[in-house]
C-alpha positions as CSV (number, residue, x, y, z in Angstrom):
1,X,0.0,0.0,0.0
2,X,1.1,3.6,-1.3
3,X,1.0,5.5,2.4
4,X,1.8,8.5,0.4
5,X,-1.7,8.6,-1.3
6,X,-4.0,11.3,0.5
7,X,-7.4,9.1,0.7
8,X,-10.6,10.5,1.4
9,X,-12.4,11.6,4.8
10,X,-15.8,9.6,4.5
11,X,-18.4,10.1,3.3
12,X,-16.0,11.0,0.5
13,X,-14.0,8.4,-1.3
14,X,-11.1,8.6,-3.2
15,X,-11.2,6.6,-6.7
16,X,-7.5,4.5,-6.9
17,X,-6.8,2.7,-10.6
18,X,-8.4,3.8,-14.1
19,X,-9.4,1.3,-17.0
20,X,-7.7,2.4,-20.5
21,X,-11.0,3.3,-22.7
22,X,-13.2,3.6,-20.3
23,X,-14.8,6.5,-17.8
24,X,-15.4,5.7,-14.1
25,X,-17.7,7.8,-12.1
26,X,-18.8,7.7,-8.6
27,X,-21.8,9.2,-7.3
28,X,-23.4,10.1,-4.1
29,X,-27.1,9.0,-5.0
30,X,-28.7,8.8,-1.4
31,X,-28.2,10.1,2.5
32,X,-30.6,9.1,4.8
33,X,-29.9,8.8,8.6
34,X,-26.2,7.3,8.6
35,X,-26.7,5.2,5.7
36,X,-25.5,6.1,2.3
37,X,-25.9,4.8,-1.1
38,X,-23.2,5.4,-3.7
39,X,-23.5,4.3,-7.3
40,X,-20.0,3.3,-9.1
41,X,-20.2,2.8,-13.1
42,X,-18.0,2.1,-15.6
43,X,-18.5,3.0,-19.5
44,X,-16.4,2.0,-22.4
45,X,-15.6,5.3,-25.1
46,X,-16.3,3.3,-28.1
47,X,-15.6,0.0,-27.6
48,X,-15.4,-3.0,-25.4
49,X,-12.6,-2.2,-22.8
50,X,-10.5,-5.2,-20.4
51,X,-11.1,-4.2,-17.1
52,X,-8.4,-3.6,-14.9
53,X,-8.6,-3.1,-10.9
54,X,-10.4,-0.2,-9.3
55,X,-10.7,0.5,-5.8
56,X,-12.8,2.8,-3.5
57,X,-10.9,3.7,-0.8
58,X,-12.1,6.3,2.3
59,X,-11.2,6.2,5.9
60,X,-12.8,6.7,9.6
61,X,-11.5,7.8,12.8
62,X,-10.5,4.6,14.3
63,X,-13.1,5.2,17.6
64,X,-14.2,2.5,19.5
65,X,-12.9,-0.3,17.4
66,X,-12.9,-4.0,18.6
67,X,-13.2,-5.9,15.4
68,X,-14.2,-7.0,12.1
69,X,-16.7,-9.1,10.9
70,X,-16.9,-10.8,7.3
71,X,-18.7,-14.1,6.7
72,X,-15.3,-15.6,5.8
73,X,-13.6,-14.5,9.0
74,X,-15.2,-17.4,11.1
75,X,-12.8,-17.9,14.2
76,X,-10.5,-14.4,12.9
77,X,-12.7,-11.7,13.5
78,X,-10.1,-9.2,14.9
79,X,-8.9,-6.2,13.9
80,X,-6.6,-6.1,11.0
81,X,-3.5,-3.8,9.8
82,X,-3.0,-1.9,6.5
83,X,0.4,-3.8,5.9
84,X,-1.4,-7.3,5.9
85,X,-2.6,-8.7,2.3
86,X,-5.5,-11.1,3.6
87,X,-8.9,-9.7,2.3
88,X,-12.3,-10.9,2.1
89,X,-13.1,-11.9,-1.8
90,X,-16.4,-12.9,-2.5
91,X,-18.4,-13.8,-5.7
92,X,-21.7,-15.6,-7.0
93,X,-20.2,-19.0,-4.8
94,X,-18.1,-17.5,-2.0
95,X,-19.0,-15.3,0.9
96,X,-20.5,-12.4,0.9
97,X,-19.9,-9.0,-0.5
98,X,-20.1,-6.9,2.9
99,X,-17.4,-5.8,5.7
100,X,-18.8,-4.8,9.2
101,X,-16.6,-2.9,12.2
102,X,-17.8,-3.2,15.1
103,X,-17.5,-1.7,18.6
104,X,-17.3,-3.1,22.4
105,X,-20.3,-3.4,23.2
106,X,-21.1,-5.0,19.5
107,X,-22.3,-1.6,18.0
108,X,-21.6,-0.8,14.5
109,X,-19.3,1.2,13.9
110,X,-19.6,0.9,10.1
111,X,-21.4,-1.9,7.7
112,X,-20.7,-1.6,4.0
113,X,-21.4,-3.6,1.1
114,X,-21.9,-3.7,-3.2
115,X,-24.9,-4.7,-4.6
116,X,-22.6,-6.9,-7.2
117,X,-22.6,-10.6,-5.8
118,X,-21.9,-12.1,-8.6
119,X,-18.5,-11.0,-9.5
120,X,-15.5,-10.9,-7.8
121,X,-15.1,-8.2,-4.9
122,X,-12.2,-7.7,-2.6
123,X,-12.8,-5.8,0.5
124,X,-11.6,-4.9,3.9
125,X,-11.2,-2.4,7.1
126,X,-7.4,-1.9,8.1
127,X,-5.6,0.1,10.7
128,X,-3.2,2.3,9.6
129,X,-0.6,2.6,12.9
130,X,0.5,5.8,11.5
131,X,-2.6,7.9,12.5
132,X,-5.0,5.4,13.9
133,X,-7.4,5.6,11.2
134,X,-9.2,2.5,9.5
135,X,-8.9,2.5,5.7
136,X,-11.6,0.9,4.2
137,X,-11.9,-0.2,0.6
138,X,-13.9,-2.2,-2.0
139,X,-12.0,-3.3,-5.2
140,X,-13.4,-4.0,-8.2
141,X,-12.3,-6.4,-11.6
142,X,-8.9,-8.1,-8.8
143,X,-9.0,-11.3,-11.2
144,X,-9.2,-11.6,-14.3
145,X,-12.1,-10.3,-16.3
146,X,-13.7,-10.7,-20.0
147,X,-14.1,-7.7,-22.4
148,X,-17.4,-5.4,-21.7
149,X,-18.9,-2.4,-22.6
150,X,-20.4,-1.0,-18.8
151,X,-20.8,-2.0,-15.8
152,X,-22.1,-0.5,-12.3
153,X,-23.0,-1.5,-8.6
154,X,-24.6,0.3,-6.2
155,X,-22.2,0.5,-2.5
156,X,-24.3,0.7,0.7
157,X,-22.2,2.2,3.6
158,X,-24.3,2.1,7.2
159,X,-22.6,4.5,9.9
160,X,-26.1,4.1,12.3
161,X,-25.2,3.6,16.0
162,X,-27.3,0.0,16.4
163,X,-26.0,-3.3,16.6
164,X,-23.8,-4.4,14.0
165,X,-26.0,-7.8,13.9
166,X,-29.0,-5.6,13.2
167,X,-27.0,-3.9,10.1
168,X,-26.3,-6.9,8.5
169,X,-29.5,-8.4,8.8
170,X,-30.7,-5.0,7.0
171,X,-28.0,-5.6,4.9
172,X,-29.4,-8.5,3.7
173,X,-32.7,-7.1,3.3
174,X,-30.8,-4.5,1.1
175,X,-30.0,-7.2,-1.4
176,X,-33.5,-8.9,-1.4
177,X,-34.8,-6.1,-2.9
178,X,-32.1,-6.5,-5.7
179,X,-34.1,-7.4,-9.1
180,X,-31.3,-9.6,-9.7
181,X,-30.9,-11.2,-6.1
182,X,-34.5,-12.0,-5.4
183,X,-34.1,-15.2,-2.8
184,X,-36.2,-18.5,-3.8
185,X,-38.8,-19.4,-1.3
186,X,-38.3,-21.7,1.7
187,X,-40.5,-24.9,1.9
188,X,-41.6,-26.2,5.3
189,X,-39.3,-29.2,4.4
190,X,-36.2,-26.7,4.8
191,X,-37.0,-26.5,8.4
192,X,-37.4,-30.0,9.6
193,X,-34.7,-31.9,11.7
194,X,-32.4,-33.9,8.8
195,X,-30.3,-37.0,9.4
196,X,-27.4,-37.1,7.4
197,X,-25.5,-40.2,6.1
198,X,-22.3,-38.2,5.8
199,X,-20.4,-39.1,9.3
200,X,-22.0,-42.3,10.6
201,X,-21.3,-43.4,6.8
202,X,-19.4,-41.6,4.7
203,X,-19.3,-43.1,1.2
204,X,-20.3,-47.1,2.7
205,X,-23.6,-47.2,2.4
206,X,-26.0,-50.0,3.8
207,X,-29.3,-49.8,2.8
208,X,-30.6,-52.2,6.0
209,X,-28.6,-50.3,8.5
210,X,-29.3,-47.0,6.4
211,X,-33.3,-47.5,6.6
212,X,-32.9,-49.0,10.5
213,X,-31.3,-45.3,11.2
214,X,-34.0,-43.4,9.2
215,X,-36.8,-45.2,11.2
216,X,-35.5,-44.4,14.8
217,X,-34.8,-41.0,13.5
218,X,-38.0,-40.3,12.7
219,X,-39.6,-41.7,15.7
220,X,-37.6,-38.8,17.5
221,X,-38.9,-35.9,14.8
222,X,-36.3,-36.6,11.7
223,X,-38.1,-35.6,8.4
224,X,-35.6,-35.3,6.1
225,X,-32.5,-37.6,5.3
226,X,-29.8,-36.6,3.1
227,X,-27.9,-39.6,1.1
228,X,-24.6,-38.7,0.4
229,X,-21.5,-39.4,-1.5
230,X,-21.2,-42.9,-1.9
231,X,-24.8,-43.9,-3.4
232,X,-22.9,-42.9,-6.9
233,X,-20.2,-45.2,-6.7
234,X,-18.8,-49.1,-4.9
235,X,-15.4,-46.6,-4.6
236,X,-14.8,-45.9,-0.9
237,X,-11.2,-43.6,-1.3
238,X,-13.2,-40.2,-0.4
239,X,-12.5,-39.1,-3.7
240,X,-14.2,-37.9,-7.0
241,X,-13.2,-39.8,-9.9
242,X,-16.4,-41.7,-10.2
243,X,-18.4,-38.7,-10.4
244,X,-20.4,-37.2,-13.4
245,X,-21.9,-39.9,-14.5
246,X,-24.7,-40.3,-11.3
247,X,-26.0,-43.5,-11.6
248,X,-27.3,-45.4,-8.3
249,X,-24.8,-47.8,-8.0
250,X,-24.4,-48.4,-4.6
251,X,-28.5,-48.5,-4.3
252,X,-29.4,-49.9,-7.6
253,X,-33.5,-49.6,-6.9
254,X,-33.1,-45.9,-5.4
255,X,-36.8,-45.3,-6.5
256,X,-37.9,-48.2,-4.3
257,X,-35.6,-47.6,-1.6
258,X,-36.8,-44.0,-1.7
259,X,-40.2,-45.2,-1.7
260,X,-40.0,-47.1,1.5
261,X,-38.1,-44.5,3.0
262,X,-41.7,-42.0,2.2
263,X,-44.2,-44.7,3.9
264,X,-41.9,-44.4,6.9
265,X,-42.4,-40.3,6.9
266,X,-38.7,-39.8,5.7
267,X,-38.6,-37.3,2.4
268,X,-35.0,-38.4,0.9
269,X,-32.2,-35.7,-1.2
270,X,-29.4,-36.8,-2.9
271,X,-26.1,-35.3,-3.1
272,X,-24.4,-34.4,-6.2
273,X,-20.6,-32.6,-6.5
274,X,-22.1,-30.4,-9.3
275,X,-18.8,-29.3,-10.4
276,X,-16.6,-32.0,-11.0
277,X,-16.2,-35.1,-13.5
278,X,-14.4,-37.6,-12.8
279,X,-11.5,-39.1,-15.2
280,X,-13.3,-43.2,-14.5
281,X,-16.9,-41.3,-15.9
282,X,-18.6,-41.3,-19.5
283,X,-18.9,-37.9,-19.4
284,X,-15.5,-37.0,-18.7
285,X,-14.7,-38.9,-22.2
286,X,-18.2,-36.6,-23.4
287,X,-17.2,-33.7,-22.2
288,X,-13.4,-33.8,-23.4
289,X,-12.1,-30.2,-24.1
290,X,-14.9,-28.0,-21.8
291,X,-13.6,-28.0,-18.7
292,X,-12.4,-25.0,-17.1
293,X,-9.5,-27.1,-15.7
294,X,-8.3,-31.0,-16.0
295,X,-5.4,-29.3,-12.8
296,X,-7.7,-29.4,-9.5
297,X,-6.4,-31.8,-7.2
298,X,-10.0,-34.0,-7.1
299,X,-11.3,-33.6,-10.6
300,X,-11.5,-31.8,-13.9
301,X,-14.1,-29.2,-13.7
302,X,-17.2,-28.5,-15.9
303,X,-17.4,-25.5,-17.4
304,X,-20.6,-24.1,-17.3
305,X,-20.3,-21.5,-20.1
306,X,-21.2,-24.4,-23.1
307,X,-24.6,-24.6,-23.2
308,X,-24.1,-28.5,-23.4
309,X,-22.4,-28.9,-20.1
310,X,-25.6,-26.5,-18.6
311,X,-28.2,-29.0,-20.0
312,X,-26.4,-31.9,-18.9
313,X,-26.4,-31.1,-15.2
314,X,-29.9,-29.6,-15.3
315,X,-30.7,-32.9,-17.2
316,X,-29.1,-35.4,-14.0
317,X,-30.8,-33.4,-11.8
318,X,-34.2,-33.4,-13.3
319,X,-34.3,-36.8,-14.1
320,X,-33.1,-37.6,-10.6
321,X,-35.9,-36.1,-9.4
322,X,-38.6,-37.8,-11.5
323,X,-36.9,-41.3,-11.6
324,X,-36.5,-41.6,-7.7
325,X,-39.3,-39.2,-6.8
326,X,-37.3,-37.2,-4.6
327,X,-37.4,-34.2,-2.1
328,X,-34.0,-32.3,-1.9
329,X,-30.7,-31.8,-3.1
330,X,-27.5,-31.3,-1.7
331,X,-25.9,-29.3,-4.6
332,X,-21.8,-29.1,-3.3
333,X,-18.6,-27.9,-4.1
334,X,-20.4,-25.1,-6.3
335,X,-17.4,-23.1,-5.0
336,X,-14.5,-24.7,-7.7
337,X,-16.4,-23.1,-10.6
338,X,-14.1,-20.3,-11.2
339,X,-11.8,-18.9,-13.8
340,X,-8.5,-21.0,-13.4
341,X,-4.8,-19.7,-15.1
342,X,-5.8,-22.2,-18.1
343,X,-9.3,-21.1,-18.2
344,X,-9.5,-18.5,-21.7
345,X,-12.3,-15.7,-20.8
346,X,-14.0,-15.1,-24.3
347,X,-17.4,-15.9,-26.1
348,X,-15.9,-18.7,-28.6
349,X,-15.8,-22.7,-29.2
350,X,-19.3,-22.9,-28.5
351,X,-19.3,-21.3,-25.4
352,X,-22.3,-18.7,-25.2
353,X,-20.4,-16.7,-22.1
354,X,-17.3,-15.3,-21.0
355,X,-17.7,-14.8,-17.3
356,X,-17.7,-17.8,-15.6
357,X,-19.3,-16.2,-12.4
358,X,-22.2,-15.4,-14.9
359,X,-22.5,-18.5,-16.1
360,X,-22.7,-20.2,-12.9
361,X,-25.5,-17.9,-11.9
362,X,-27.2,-18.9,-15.3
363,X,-26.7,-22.7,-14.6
364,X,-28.2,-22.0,-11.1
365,X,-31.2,-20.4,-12.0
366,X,-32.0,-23.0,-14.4
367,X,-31.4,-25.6,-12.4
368,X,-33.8,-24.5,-9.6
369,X,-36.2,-23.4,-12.2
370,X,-36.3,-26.5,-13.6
371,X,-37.0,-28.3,-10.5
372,X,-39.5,-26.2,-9.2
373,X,-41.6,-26.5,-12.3
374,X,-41.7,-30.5,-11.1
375,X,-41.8,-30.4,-7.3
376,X,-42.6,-26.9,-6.3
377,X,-41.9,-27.1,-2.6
378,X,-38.0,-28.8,-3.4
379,X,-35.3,-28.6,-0.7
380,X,-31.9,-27.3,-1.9
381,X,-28.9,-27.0,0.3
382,X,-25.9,-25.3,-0.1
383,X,-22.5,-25.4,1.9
384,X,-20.4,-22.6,3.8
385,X,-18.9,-21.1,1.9
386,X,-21.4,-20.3,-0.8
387,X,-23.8,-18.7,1.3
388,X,-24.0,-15.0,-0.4
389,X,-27.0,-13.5,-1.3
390,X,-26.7,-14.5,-5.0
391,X,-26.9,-18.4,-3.7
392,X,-30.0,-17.2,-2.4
393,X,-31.3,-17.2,-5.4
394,X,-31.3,-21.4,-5.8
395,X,-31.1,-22.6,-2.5
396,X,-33.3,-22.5,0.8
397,X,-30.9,-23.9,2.8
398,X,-27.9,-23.1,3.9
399,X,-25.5,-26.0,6.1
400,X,-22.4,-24.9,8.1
401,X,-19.3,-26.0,6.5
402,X,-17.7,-28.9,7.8
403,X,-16.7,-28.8,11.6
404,X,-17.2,-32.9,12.9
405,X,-16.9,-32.6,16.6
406,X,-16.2,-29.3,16.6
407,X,-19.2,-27.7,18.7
408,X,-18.0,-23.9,19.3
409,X,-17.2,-23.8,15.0
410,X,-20.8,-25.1,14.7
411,X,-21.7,-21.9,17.0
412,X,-19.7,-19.9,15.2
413,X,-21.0,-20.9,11.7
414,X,-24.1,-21.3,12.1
415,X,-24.4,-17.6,13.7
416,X,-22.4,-16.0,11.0
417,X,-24.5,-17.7,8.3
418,X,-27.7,-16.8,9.9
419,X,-26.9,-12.8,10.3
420,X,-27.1,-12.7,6.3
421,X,-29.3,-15.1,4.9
422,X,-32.5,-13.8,6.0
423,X,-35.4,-16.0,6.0
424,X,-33.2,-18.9,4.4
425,X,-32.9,-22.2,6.5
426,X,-29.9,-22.2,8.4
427,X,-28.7,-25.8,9.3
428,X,-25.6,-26.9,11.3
429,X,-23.1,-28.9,10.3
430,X,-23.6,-32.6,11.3
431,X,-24.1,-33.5,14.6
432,X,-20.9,-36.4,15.6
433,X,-19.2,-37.3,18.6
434,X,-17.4,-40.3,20.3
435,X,-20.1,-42.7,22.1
436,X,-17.9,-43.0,24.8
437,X,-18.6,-39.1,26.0
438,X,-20.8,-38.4,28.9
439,X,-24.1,-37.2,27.4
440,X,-23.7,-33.6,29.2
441,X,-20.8,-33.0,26.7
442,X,-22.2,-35.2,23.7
443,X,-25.2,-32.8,24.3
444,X,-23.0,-29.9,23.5
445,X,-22.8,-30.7,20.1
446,X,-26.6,-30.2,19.2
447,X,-26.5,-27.2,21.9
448,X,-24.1,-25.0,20.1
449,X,-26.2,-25.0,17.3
450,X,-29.1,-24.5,18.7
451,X,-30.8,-21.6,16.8
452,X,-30.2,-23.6,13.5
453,X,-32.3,-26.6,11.9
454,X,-30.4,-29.9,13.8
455,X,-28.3,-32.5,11.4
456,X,-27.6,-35.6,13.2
457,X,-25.5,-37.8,11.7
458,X,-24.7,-41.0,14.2
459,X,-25.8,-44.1,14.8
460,X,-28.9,-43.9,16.7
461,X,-29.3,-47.3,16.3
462,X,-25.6,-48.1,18.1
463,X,-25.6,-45.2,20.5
464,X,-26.1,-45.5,24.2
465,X,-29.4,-45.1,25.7
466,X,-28.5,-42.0,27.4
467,X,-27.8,-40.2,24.3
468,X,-30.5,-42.0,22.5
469,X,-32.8,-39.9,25.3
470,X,-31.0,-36.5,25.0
471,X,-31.1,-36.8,21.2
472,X,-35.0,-37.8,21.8
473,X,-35.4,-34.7,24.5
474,X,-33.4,-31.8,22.3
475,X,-34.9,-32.6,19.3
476,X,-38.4,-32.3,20.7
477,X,-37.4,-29.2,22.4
478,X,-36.1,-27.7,19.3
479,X,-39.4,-28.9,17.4
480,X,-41.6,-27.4,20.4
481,X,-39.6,-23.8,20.5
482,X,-38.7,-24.0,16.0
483,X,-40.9,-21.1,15.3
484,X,-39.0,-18.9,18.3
485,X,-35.3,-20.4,17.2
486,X,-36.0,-19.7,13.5
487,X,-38.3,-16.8,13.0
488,X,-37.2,-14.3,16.1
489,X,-35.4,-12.2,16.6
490,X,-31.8,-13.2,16.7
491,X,-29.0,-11.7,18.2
492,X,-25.3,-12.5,19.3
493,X,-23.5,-10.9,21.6
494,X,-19.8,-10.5,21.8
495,X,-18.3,-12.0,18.2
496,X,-14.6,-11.8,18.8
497,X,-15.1,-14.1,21.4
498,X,-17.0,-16.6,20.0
499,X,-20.4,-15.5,20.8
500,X,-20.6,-16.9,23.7
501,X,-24.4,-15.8,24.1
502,X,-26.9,-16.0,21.6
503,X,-30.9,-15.2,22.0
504,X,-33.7,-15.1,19.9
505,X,-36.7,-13.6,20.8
506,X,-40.6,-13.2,19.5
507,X,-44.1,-12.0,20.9
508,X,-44.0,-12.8,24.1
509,X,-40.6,-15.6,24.6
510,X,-36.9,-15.6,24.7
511,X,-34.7,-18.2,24.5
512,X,-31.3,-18.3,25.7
513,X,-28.1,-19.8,24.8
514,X,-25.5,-19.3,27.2
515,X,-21.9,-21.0,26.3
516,X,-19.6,-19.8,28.6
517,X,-19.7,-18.6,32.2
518,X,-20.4,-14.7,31.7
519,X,-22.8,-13.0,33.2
520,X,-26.2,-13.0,31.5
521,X,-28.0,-10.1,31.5
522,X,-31.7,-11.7,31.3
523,X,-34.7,-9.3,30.1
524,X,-37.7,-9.6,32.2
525,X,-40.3,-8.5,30.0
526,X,-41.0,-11.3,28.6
527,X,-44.2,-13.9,29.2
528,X,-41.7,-17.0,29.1
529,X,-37.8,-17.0,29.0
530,X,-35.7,-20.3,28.3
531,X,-32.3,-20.6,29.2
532,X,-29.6,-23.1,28.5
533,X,-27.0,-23.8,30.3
534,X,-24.7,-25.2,27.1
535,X,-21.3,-25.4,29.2
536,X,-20.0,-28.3,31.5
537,X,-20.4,-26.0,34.2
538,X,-23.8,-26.3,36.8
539,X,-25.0,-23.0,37.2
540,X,-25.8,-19.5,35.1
541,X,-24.8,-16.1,36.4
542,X,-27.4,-14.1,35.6
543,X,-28.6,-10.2,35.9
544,X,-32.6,-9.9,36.3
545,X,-32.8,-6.2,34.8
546,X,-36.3,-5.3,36.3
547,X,-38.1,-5.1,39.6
548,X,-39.2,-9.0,40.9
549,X,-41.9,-11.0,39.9
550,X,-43.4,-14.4,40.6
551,X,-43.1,-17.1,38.2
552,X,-42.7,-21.0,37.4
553,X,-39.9,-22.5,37.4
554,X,-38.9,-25.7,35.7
555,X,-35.2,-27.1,35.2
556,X,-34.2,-29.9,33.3
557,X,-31.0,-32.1,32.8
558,X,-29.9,-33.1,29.2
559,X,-31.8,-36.1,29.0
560,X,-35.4,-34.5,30.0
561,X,-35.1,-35.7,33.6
562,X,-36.9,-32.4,35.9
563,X,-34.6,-31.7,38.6
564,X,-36.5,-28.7,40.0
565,X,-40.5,-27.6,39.4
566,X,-41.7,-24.5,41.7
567,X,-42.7,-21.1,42.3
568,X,-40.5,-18.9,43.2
569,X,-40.1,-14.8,42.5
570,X,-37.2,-13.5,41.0
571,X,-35.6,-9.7,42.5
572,X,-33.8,-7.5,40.2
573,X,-29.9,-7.7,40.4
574,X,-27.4,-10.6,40.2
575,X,-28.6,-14.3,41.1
576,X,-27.2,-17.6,40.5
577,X,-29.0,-20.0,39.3
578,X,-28.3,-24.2,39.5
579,X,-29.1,-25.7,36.0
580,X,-27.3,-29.0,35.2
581,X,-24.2,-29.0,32.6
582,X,-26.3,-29.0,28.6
583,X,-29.6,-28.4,31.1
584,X,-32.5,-26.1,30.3
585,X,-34.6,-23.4,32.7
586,X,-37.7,-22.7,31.7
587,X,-39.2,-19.1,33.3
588,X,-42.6,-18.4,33.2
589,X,-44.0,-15.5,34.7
590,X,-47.3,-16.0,36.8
């Protein structure tokens, strides 16, 4: 970085970079009580231009600063310096286009984001040392781009003094109203508890054991179980060579396994690894010569700008869907389309586009088209990282990425996907641990991850009947309190440490997650407040912020066992309360 470059005071910003052949213009189009709306454009003179990178830089007064939040930051989320080269880069299958700073007490200091989610951006909030300012900037065209003519985004920067959860929620609801990022509606099947094949079986499936598992998960509330990779192939490496072609090998009468799966109230999905073909498939040998690279260490990978390669994946899906009569997808690795060194970026050979991101958003939107028109109410997950607001487009739910074991990530993730996907279905990552836990830490796992739709993905069948009954107990709690976890209001407290309380709140409850001993400062306007105790620890520090009242009082261990039911009234200041390690208190006021 150029320290010599004078950059702008905010709200100005000072354009760095120019494109040969083209004007750039920045424009101040709207003010309105700390939140401003710029519009940046681009035009060619007279013909098409190759853009080159453009940044927006400005900076702030570095008041009050504790960290940064980007949906990529995950565990990082502290403050960075101008002299580091990390930024967030998102695009139509990674992250999110928005950077928020926020304060000690989780205020926002600033929020900004682009309207642009399909292409790539590059963004970030730095500290310079030299006069304690933090630079901001948003770059435009960093990787390579095709020839065009214009282009513009719109840049939303919020300054408001709320909490910087509550700006990127509205951040979110900036994009939705987006013409081109309208999200895709969210079936009630989105929302039900899922059991997953991934860790209990990874690619060695057993239909006996498989349909065993499916039945005692739905006894407890499971609606929804996600095959994945393995039906496609006898291979068992963990790789991708057999893929592209998508036949039910493993499970050669899918339709009929799927069918008894449906008179046991299980809907079924399928995964599929949309990108990639695998050297030991038909359509690799097809699809010779259109892949945007034969280099990625799992598989060559389709490119999605021949029209071909589009109706050939729409095609597998489709006919998925009819043949086996199916009720989701898990659509992965969406991610690894992308322009690679080898990949050319022109409009020739057959291929109808140039921009790869644009093509993947055309594939997309076919390909949830396409299903919809069959089974309007489909279920289509995506993965962490492609989570933007574009993916929002063809999927209704969003999973965690990959964290086995690994409760406080699951926290983490889950929260971080769930500030920017709106009314999207958030799920966790799937539920795993070792059998020979005590439940109050096996609990943990489905505790951190709470205030998302549950994946569960071990043995029921083989677990030990202690677990069996906390699975059993916190997945009809969950059920029971769905509307309150999903729909409320939802807010995280203190996101450089982990969030180590969460809450969600609507008409006249509040629920509580509490995952660490800190004080919780409990609001006592509410009809009936839950709290869980999701630490090994067997008490809650809590502040009661109003004068006393009399109430019910029921506590429960992690297996549904009620160790306490009374009346009892509550004064205003501290109190500690005794609720067993992954236990639950239940307030309600009388």
């Amino acid at each position: 970085m150029d320290r010599t470059i004078a950059i702008n005071n905010f709200p100005e910003m000072t354009i760095l970079g120019q494109v040969d052949g083209g004007e750039i213009n920045l424009e101040l189009t709207d003010q309105t009580k700390g939140i401003y709306e710029y519009l940046f454009t681009l035009s060619a003179h007279d013909e098409l231009v190759k853009p080159t990178e453009v940044t927006l830089r400005w900076r702030i007064p570095s008041f009050n600063v504790q960290g940064v939040w980007t949906s990529a930051s995950l565990h990082e989320k502290r403050q960075q310096y101008d002299w580091e080269l990390e930024h967030l880069q998102s695009r139509v299958s990674v992250d999110a286009p928005v950077v928020s700073v926020f304060g000690h007490q989780d205020e926002n200091i600033i929020t900004f984001a682009c309207s642009d989610a399909i292409n790539t951006m590059q963004m970030n909030a730095l500290l310079r040392e030299e006069d304690n300012h933090l630079y901001c900037h948003l770059s435009f065209f960093t990787e390579r781009h095709p020839l065009i003519d214009s282009y513009q985004a719109r840049i939303r920067v919020d300054t408001r003094s709320i909490r910087f959860s509550e700006a990127l929620q509205d951040m979110s609801l900036w994009w939705e109203k987006n013409d081109k990022l309208i999200p895709t509606t969210v079936p009630d099947l989105a929302r039900v508890p899922l059991y997953s094949t991934w860790y209990e079986f990874h690619q060695s499936l057993d239909e006996e054991r498989l349909y065993e598992e499916c039945r005692l998960a739905r006894e407890m509330g499971y609606e929804l179980v996600i095959l994945d990779d393995g039906w496609q192939t006898m291979d068992a490496n963990r790789g991708y060579d057999y893929c592209g072609d998508w036949e039910a090998i493993r499970i050669p009468d899918m339709a009929g396994f799927v069918k008894n799966l449906h008179q046991i109230g299980i809907k079924v999905g399928l995964w599929f690894s949309v990108p990639f073909c695998g050297v030991h498939s038909r359509a690799y040998q097809r699809f010779k010569g259109k892949f945007l690279t034969e280099n990625h260490r799992w598989a060559p990978v389709f490119d999605p700008r021949y029209p071909e390669v589009r109706e050939y994946l729409i095609n597998t899906y489709v006919n998925a869907l009819k043949n086996y009569d199916l009720d989701a997808f898990k659509l992965d690795f969406i991610d690894d389309f992308k322009a690679y060194p080898e990949t050319v970026l022109s409009k020739e050979d057959g291929r109808d586009y140039a921009n790869v991101n644009e093509a993947v958003d055309r594939l997309m939107t076919d390909v949830i088209q396409a299903l919809k028109a069959i089974k309007s109410d489909i279920a289509i997950e995506f993965r962490q990282k492609y989570i933007g607001p574009a993916m929002r487009k063809y999927g209704n739910m969003f999973r965690a990425f990959d964290c086995p074991n690994d409760a406080v990530s699951n926290r983490i993730r889950t929260t971080d996907v769930k500030l920017l996907c709106g009314s999207t279905a958030v799920h966790s990552d799937m539920f795993t641990w070792h059998f020979d836990e005590p439940v109050e830490i096996a609990a943990l796992q489905m505790l951190n991850a709470l205030f998302s739709v549950p994946q569960l993905s071990v043995s029921i069948a083989r677990a030990p009947e202690d677990h069996r009954r906390m699975i059993a107990f916190y997945t009809r709690y969950w059920l029971s309190q769905k509307s309150v976890l999903l729909e409320g209001q939802f807010t995280p407290l203190k996101p450089l440490a982990n969030y180590p309380i969460l809450m969600a709140e609507k008409d006249e409850q509040i629920i509580y997650g509490v995952y660490d001993d800190i004080i919780l400062e409990v609001k006592s306007d509410f009809k009936k407040t839950d709290i869980i105790n999701a630490k090994r620890s067997n008490y809650i520090a809590v502040h009661f912020q109003s004068e006393s009242f009399n109430c019910r009082v029921q506590v429960f261990d992690c297996q549904g066992n009620i160790t306490r039911k009374d009346n009892t009234n509550f004064k205003a200041g501290l109190k500690k309360l005794s609720i067993p390690p992954a236990g639950l208190m239940q307030i309600e006021k009388l």
